[in-house]
N, C-alpha and C positions, 0 to 999 in steps of 0.2 A: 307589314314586314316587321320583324322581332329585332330588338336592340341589337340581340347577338349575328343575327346573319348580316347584318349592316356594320357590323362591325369587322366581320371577316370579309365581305367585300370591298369595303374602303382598303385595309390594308393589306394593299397588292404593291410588291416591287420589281421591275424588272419581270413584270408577268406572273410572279410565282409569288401566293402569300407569304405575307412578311416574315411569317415563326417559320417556315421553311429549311433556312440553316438551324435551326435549332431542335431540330425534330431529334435527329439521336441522342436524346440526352442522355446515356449509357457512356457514348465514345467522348461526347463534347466534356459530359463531368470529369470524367478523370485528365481530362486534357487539361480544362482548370483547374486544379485540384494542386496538378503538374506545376503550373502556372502562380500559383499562391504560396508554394511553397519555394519557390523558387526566389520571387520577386515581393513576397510582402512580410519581413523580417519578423512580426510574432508568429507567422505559421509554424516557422523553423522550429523554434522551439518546443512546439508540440511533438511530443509522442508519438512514434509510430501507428500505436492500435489507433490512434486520434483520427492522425490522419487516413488511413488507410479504412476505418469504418464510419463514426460520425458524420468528419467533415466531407468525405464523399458521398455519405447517404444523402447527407441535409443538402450540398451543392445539385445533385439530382432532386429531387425535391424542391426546391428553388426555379430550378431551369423546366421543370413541370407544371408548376404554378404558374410562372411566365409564359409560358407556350398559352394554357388553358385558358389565364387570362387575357392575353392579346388574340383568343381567339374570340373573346365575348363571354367566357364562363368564369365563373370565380373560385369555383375549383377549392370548395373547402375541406373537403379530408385532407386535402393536401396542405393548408393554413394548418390544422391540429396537428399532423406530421414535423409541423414546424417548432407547433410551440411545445410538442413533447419533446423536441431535442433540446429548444431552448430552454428547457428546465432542467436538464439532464449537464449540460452544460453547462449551468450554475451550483449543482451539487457537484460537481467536477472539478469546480476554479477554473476554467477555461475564462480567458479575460473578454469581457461581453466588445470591446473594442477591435480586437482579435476578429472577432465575428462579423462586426460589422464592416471593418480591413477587408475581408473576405467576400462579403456582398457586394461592395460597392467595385471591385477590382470585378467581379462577375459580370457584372450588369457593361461592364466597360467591356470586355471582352467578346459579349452577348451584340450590346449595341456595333460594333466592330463587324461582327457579322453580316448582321440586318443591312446594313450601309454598305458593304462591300461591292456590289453588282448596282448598286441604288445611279440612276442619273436624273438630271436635272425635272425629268417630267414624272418624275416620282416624288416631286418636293413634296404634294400634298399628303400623300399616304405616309411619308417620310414624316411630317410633323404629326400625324396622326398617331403615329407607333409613339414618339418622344413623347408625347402627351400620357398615352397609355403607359409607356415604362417607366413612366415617375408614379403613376398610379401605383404600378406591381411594386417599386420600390419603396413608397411609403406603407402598401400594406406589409410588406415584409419588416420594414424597419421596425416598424407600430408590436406586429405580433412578434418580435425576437425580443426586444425590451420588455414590452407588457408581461411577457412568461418570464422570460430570464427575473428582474427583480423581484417579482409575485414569489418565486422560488428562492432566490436566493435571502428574503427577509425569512419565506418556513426556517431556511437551513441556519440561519443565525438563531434564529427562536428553537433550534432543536436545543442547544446547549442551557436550555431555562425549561426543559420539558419533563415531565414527569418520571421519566424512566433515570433521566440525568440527575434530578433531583433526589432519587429515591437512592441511587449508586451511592452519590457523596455521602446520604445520610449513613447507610451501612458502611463504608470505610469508615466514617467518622465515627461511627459506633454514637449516631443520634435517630436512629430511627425510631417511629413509635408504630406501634397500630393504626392511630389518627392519620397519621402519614400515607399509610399502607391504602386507608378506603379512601381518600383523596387521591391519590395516584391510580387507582384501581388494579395497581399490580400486587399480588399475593406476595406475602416474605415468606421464604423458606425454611425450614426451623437450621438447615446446617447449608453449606455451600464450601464448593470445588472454588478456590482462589487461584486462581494462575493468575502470576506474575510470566508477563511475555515482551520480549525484545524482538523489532522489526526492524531487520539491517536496513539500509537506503536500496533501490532499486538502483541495477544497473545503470539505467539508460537519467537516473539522478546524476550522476555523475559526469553526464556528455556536455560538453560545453554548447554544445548546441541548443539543447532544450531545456525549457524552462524546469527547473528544479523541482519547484514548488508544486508545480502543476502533475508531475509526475511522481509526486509522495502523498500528494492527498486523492489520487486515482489508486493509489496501491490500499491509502488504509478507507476507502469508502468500497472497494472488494470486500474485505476483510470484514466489515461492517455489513455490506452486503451477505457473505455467505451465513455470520452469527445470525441473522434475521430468518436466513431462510431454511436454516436449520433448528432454529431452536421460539420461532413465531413471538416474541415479544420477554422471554423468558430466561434470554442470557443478557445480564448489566453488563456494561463494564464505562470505563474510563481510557479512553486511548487515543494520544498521537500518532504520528506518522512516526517515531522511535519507540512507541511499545506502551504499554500503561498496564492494566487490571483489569479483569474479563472474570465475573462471579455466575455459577453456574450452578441450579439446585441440586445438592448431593442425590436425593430421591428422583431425579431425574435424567442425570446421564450417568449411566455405570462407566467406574472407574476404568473399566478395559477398553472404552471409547473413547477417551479422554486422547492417547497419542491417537489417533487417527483423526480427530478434532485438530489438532497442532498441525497433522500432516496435510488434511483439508482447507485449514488455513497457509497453509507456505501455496500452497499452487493457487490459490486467488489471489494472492498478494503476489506471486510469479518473484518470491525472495523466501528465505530459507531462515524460519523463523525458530527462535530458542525459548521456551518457558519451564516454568519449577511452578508444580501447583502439592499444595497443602490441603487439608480441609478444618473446617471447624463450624460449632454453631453458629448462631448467627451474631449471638452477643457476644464473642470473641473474636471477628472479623477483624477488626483494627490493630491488633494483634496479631492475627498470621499473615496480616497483607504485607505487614513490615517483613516477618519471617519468609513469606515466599516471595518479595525480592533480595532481601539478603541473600538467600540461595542462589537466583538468580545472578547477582552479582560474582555470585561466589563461579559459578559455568562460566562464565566472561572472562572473568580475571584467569584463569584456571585453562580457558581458550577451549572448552571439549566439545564435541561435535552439536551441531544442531538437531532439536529433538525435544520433548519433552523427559523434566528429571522428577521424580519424586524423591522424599525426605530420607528413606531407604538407601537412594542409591547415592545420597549425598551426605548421610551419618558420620562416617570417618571423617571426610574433608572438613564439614563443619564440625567436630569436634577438638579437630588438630587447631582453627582459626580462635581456638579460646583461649584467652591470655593467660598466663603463667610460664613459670623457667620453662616448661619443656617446649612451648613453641620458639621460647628465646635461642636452647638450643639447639632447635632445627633449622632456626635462620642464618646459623652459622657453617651449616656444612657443606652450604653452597660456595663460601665465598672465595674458594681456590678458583674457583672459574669465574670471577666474575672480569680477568683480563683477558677470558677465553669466550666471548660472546658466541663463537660459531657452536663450542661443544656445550653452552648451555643450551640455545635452540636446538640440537640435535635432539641433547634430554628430553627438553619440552614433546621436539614432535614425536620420538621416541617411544613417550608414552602415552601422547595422545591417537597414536596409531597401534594400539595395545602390543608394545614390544615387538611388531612387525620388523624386523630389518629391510624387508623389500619396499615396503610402502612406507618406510620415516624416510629411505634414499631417492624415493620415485617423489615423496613432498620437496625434499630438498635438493633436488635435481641432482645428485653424486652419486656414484658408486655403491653398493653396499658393502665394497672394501672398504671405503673412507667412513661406512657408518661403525664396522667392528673395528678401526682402530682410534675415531671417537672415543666412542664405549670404552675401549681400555684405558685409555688418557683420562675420561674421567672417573676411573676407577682409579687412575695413580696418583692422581691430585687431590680427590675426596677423600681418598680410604674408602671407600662403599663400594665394591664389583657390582655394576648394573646389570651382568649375566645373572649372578647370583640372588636364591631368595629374599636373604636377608638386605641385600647392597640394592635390588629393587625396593626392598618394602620403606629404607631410610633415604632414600632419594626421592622418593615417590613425595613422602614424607615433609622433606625439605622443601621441595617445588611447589608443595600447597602453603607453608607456610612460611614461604619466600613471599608471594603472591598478596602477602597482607602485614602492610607495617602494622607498627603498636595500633595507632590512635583507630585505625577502621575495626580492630577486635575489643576495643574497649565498648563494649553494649551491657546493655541493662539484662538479666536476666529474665527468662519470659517462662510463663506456664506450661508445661507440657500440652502439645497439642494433638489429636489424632492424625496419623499422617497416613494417604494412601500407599500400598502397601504394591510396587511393583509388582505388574502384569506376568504373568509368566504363561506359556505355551502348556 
């Protein structure tokens, strides 16, 4: 007789083998799943997609493993099933505690089951299972930790890896050749600089769930998609609030470049902003400064999410350049600055390109309260916002309102090539 059929015979409860209540594990998983997040305070925190795919996969998987081995089998696809989540789970930041919270409340629930219908002349197959489901639980404990940390030491050592190494060198503008065949990544003679801002994720903000856990799942998408489009050959530098993303000029045409931005907002499932420049490669440290200044410049400036090139930001950065005439545009604002409603009106005003329906439908009023706005601050500034002229010097005003002295005091920089708006 074979270990495994003596093992399915010994554990009989109540007539019926032991794994019996455990056989749907479909209905039983999500029942726990219920159950965990209910009653064991890190699950809460987790993320929807978390819960809803991961942590129900891997609970199914678990409760399959347990069946197969209380039946006598050891059931290893189902062990690797494990430890690929528990890797996936460490490049995540899911907290490996969390996880374990989660097994052990399982295995209680599981056990709960088995014992349900269990009496007194079941003692012996009763001990038999306890025996066995500390078995399943140390191999589960063993394989979640041995992969989780095996992985989460790679993902610390990514930040000292070649591609990371080679990023810094080129902002830093220390790269060499020698660099280049020790890293084995090619330098490109020019490169697409975006500078990119990644707002927080909605569900960042839920008091419920873990913050942290839900910003480094948003910029390891982001990360994710640069790989799987561009196979080892897009650098960059980035947090979960935005950083530097270097892309070979002879490699992606500049008319690809917003649908890349656009590509990235829906992995990130956030509505990302960047200004990208170009330049060779030995002026890189150079426009990376320039293509966040612009950057900054979209933020402060509040304009829609999108990517901007140099083109479409020439005027505004021209006007942020110190001398009297920004001095004097800082002052045409300041009839309203005891009128806060009619300067936001301006702002959205024009950041809804002179829409009157859609600056009213931003600021929830009328768009009779938007035209007699508009007239008010036409009789307080002198500049009619109807008018060509009283648009071009408010427009004017509000970009170099948007920038005290000391942020336009900068160093003058070399002319750079800048890509040249996409047009249809």
């Amino acid at each position: 007789m074979t270990i495994a059929s003596s093992a399915r015979r010994d554990l009989i409860v109540s007539g019926q083998p032991v794994t019996s209540p455990l056989k749907d594990v479909r209905t039983l998983s999500r029942k726990m799943v219920g159950h965990f997040v209910e009653h064991i305070v890190p699950c809460r925190t987790l993320p929807g997609e978390a819960i809803n795919g991961d942590i129900t996969t891997i609970t199914r998987t678990c409760l399959e493993l347990a069946v197969s081995m209380l039946d006598g089998s050891d059931g290893p696809e189902r062990t690797q099933k494990l430890r690929t989540a528990a890797e996936g789970w460490a490049r995540e930041g899911i907290p490996i505690d969390t996880i374990h919270h989660a097994v052990h409340e399982g295995f209680k629930l599981g056990f709960d089951l088995v014992l349900a219908d269990a009496t007194a002349a079941d003692f012996d197959s009763i001990k038999s299972a306890s025996r066995r489901l500390l078995e399943i639980l140390d191999t589960i404990t063993a394989t979640v930790s041995h992969a989780y940390v095996k992985e989460l030491r790679a993902v610390v050592s990514d930040h000292h890896t070649a591609a990371h190494t080679l990023t810094s060198a080129l902002l830093g503008g220390n790269s060499t050749s020698t660099m280049a065949r020790e890293c084995g990544i090619e330098i490109a003679e020019s490169y697409w600089i975006l500078a990119v801002a990644i707002p927080a994720h909605p569900e960042e903000h839920n008091p419920r769930l873990d913050a942290k856990v839900v910003a480094r799942r948003k910029l390891r998408r982001i990360q994710a998609e640069l790989a799987k489009k561009y196979t080892g050959n897009a650098l960059s530098l980035l947090s979960v609030d935005g950083g530097t993303i270097l892309l070979p000029a002879t490699l992606v045409p500049n008319e690809d470049l917003d649908a890349l931005i656009d590509e990235l907002s829906r992995a990130a499932q956030v509505p990302i902003t960047a200004t990208v420049v170009t330049a060779p490669t030995s002026r890189i440290p150079g426009a990376t400064d320039q293509a966040h200044e612009l950057l900054d410049m979209v933020q402060r400036l509040q304009y829609a999410r999108g990517l901007y090139r140099f083109d479409q930001l020439a005027m505004e950065y021209q006007l942020t350049r110190p001398g009297p005439g920004l001095e004097w545009l800082r002052t045409i604002l300041a009839p309203l600055d005891e009128h806060p409603e009619l300067l936001e009106t301006l702002q959205r005003h024009f950041s809804h390109n002179l829409t009157r329906r859609r600056t009213a439908q931003a600021l929830h009023v009328h768009t009779n309260t938007v035209d007699y706005r508009l007239k008010r601050i036409g009789q307080l500034t002198g500049f009619d916002p109807t008018k060509l002229s009283g648009i071009w010097h408010l427009r004017a005003a509000l970009i170099a309102r948007g920038y005290p002295q000391h942020t336009t005091d900068t160093t003058s920089r070399p002319a750079l090539d800048q890509p040249t708006r996409t047009r249809p």
